[in-house]
N, C-alpha and C positions, 0 to 999 in steps of 0.2 A: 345245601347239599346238592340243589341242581346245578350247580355252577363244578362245582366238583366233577360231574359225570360229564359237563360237557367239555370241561378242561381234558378230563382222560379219552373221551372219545374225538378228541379235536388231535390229541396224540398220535394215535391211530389213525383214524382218516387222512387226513392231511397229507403224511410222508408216502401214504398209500397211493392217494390220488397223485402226488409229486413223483411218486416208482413210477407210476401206470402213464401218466403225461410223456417221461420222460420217454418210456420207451416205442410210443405212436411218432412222438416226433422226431426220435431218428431212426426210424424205419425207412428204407430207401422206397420214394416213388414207385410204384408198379405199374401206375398206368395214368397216362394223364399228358396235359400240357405243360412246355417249359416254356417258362418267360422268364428273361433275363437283358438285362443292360446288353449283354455283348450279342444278342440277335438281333438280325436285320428283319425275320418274319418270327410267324411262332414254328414251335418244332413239336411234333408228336411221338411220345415213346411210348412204348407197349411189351410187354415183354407175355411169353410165352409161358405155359404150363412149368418148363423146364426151368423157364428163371433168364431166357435168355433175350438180349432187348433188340427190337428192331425200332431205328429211330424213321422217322420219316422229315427229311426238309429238303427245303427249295433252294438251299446254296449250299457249296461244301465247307465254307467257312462255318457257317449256321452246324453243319452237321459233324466238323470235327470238334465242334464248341458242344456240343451234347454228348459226342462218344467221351471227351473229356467226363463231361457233369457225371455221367452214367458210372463210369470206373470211380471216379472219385467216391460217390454217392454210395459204392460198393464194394470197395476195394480201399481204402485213403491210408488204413494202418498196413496194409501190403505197400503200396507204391511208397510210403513215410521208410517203412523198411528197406528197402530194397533201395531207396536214393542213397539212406543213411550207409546200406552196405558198400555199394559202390565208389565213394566219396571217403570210405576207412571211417566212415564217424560213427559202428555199432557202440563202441565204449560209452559213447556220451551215455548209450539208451539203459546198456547192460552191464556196465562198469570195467574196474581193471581185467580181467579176467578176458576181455575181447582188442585186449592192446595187439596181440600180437595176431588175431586177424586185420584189424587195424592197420598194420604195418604190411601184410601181405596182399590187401587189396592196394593200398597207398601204389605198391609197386607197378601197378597194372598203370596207374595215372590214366586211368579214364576219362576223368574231367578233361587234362589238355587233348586225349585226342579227340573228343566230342569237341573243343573249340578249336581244333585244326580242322576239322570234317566239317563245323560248320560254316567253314570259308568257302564249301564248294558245293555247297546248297543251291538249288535254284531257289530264287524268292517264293515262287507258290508255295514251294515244299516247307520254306520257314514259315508260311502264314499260315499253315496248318497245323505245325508242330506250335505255334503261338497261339493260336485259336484254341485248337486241345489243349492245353495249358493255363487258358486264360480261366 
């Protein structure tokens, strides 16, 4: 019969500590160091009472590579949104029903003007908008 109790209380437990795990680990960073493959030093973020972050780094590749991390980190189903808008692809997320914003974003053709506009980029400005992205 102790097998019993600990079968029902391994039920319990378990999925609990599995809820409670999940939701520390995507909890975004508040304060601390970032290390990552695409820095050249380390970066330090902090973020304020209000929630708002100041990063502190030594290059601005380093530091549009962290305002990236930070947005992503906090934002990733807004900017997931907001591509999918711009690009006419809400249907995929939200079904028939968003065909015909679909079809009136398509018209805007954003994509090609953002790869016309990115013909007249200076290189810094692309290795930032790369860095932020990477």
């Amino acid at each position: 019969k102790a097998w019993i109790a600990w079968i029902c209380i391994s039920l319990v437990v378990v999925p609990l500590l599995a809820i409670i795990g999940y939701y520390f680990a995507s909890r975004p960073i508040r304060k601390g160091r970032l290390f990552a493959k695409e820095l050249t030093r380390e970066v330090e973020i902090e973020f304020d009472k209000m929630g708002i972050p100041f990063i502190k780094a030594t290059s601005e590749k380093d530091l549009y590579f962290a305002q990236g991390y930070v947005h992503a980190s906090n934002r990733l189903w807004d900017m997931h949104l907001v591509r999918k808008m711009l690009r006419g692809e809400i249907a995929e997320l939200f079904g028939e029903k968003a065909f015909g914003l679909d079809e009136f974003m398509r018209s805007f053709n954003f994509r090609g003007i953002a790869k016309q506009n990115e013909k007249h980029l200076l290189p810094t400005t692309k290795e930032a908008f790369q860095a932020y992205a990477d």
